[in-house]
C-alpha positions as CSV (number, residue, x, y, z in Angstrom):
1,X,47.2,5.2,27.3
2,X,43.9,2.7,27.2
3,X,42.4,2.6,23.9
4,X,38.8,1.7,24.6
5,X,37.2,-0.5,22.2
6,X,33.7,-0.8,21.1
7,X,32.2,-4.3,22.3
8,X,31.5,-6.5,19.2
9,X,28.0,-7.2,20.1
10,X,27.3,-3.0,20.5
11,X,28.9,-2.6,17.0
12,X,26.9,-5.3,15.8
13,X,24.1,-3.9,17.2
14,X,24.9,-0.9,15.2
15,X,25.6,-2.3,11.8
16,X,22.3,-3.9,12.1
17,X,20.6,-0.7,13.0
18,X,22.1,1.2,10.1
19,X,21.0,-1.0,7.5
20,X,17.0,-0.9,7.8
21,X,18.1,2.6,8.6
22,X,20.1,3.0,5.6
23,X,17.9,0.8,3.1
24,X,14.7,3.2,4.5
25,X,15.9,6.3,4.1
26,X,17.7,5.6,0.4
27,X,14.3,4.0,-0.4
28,X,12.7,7.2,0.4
29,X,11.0,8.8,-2.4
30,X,12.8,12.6,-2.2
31,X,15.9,10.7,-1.6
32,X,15.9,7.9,-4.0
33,X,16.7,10.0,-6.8
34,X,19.7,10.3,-7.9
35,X,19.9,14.0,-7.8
36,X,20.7,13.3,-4.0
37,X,24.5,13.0,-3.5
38,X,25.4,9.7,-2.1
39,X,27.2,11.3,0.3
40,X,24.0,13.3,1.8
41,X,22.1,10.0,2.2
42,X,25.2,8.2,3.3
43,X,25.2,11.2,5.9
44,X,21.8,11.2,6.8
45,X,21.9,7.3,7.5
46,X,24.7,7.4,10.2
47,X,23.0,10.2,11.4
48,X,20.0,8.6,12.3
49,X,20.9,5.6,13.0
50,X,23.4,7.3,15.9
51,X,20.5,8.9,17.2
52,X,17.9,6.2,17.0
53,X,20.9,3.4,17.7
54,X,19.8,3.8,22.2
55,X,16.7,3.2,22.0
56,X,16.6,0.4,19.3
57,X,19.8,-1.3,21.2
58,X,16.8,-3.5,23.1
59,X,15.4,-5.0,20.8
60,X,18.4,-6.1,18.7
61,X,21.0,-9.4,18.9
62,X,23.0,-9.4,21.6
63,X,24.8,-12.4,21.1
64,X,27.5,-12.8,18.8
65,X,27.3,-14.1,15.7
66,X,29.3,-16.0,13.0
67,X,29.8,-14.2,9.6
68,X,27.0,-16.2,7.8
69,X,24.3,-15.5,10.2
70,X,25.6,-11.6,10.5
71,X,24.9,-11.5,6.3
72,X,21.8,-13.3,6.4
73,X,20.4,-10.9,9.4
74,X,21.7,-7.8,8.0
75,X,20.6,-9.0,4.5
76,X,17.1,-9.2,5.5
77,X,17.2,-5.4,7.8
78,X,18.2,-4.1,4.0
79,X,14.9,-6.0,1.8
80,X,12.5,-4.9,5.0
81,X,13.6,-1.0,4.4
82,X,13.5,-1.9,0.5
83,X,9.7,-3.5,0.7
84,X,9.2,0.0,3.1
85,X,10.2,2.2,0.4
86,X,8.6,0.2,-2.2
87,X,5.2,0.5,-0.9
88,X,5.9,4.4,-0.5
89,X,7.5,4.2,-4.1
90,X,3.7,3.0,-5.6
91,X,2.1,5.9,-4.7
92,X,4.2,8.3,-7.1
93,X,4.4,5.5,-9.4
94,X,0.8,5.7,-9.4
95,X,1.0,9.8,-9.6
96,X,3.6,9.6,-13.1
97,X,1.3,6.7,-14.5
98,X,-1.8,8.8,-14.4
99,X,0.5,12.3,-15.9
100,X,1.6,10.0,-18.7
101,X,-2.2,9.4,-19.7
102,X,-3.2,12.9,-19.2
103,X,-0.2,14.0,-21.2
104,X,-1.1,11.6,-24.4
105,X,-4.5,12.6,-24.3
106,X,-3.5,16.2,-24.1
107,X,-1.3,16.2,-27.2
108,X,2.3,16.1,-25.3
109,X,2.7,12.3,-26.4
110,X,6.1,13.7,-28.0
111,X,6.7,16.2,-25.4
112,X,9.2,14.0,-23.0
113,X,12.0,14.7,-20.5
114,X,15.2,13.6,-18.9
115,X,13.6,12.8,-15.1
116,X,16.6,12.8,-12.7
117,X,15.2,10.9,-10.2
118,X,14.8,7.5,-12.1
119,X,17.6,8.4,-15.3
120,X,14.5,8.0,-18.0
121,X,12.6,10.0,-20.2
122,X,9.3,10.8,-18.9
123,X,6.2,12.8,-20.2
124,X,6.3,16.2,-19.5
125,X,2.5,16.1,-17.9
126,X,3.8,13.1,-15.7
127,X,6.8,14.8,-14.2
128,X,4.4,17.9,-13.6
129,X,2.4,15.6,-12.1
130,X,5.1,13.7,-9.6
131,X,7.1,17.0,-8.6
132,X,3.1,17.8,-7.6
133,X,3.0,14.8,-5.3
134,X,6.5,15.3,-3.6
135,X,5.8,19.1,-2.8
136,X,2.8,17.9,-1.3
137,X,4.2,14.6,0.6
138,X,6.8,17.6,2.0
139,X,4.1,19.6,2.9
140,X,2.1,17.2,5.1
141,X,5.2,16.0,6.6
142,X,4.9,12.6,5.4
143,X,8.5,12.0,5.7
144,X,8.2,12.0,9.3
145,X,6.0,8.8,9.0
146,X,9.2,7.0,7.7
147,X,11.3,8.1,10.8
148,X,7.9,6.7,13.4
149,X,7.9,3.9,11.4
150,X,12.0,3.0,12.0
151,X,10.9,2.9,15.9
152,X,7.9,0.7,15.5
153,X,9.5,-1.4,13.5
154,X,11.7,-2.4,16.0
155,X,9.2,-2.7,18.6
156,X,6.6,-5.1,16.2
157,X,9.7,-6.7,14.3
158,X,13.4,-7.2,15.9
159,X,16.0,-8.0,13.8
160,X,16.5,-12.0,13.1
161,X,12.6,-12.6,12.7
162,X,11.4,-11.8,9.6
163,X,9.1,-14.6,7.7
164,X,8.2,-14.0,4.4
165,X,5.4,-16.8,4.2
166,X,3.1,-14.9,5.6
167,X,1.6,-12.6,3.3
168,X,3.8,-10.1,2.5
169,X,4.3,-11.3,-1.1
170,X,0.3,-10.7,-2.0
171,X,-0.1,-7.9,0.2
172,X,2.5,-6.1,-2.1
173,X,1.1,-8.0,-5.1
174,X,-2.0,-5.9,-4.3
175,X,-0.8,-2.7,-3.7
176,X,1.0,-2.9,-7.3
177,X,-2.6,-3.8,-8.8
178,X,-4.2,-0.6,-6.9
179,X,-1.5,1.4,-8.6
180,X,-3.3,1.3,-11.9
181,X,-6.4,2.2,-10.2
182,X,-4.9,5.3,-8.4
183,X,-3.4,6.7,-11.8
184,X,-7.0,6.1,-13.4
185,X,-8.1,8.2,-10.3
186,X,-5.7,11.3,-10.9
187,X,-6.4,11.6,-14.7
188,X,-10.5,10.8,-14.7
189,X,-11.5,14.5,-14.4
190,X,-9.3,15.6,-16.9
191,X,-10.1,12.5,-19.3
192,X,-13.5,12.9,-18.8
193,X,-13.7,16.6,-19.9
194,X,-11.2,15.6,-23.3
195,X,-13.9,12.9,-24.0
196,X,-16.5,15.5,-23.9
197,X,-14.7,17.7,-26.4
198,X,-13.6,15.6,-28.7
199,X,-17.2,14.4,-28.7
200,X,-18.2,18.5,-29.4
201,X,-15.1,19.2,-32.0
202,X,-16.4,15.4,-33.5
203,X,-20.3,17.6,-33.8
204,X,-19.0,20.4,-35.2
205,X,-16.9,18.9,-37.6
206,X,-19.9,17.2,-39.3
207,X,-21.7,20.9,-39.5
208,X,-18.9,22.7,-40.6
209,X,-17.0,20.9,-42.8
210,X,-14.4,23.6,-43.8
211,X,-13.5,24.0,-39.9
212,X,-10.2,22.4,-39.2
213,X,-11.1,20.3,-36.2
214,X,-7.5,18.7,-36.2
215,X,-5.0,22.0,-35.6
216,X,-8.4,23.4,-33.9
217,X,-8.2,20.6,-31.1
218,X,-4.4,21.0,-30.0
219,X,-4.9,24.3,-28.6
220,X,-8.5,23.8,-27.3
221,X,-7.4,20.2,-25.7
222,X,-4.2,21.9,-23.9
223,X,-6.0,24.6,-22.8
224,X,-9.0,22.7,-20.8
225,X,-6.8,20.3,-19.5
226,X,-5.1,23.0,-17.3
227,X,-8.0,24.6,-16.6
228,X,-9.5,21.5,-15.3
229,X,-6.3,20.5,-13.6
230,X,-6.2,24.0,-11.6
231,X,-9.7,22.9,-10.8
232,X,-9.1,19.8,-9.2
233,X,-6.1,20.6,-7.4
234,X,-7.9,20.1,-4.1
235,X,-8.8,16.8,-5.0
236,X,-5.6,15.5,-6.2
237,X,-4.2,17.1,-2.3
238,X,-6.8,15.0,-0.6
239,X,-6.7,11.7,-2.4
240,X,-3.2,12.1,-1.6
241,X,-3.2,12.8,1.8
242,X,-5.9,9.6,2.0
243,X,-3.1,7.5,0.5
244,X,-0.2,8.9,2.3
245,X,-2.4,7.8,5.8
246,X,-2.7,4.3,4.3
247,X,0.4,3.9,4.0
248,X,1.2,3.8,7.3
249,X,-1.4,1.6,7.8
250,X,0.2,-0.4,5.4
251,X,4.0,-0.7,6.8
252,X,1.8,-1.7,10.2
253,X,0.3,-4.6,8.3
254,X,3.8,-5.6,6.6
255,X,5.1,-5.8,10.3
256,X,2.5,-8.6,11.1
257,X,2.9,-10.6,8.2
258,X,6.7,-10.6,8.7
């Protein structure tokens, strides 16, 4: 009986294929955790990349190559889905950053937990604040943009051709500076309304010098904070949304610097 073989170019085209593939969807920020099983994202990879693999066979190397230029190749498919994820990554960095704040201002600077997703101890306001964002990047189906954005890549950036001189470096250089101004963004309502009371409880402190303002402001500080943060919910849900639609403006521009 003939035992047919997979050409070596096809499975190279493959292997190629399945590590942007691979590097993208472990970079993903619901499955970058590791509460996801390696296996599931191990899973999902081939998956994709079997069903994806016909219509990206075009655009990848046909010839074959030598063990050193197969690393360096496959090397480079696994940093583009890394810099992909990365820029993705910011955003919820951004979300945690701005919980943390909130949190200390609130009075939970000592109320931390175990956060599965990156193995640290976080504040309890900021992992509130990032299970927030990835119910809502669910919700709007961002995770679809990442799937789009495996196609496109192929079309705007074959394997092999990938130049990091061009820009790349400061364009994520900038995006890592806008973090900080994102996470001042998600906590400014809720700081400015704690500046306001403290300012009251600092007034009424001076006229009522028996009232104890310190055990009086834990309470009074927790409870306005989620009041304010049921508020703003909308807001938080569209500056989200605005920065989940950059970001695919963004992996368009990483594509033409590469």
């Amino acid at each position: 009986m003939d035992i047919q073989i997979v050409p070596l170019e096809q499975f190279q085209s493959f292997l190629f294929c399945l590590s942007r593939v691979g590097a993208l969807i472990t970079a993903i920020p619901v499955f970058n955790g590791q509460q996801t099983p390696i296996q599931v994202k191990v899973g999902l990879a081939v998956l994709v990349s079997l069903l994806l693999f016909p219509l990206m066979g075009p655009y990848t190397p046909t010839a074959p190559l030598n063990l050193f230029e197969f690393t360096i190749i496959a090397a480079n498919e696994v940093i583009l889905g890394m810099m992909l994820g990365l820029v993705a990554q910011l955003i919820f960095t951004a979300v945690s950053f701005g919980g943390t704040i909130i949190g200390y201002q609130m009075g939970f600077a000592a109320a931390n937990i175990f956060d599965p997703q990156t193995s640290q101890q976080l504040s309890l306001m900021s992992q509130f604040q990032n299970v927030l964002a990835i119910l809502i990047f669910l919700a709007l189906d961002v995770h679809h943009i990442f799937f789009k954005v495996i196609l496109d890549s192929y079309i705007m950036l074959p394997p092999g051709y990938m130049n990091f001189s061009g820009g790349v470096v400061e364009l994520l250089m900038a995006l890592g500076s806008k973090m900080f101004l994102l996470g001042i963004k998600f906590s400014a309502p809720i700081l400015a309304i704690l500046l306001i009371s403290s300012l009251v409880l600092g007034i009424m402190a001076r006229v009522f010098p028996q009232l104890n303002v310190f055990l009086l402001s834990f309470p009074l500080n927790i409870g306005i904070s989620f009041f304010v943060i049921g508020l703003t919910l909308h807001l938080v849900v569209r500056i989200l949304r605005r920065e989940f639609d950059i970001m695919g403006e963004n992996f368009i521009q990483i594509f033409q610097l590469l």
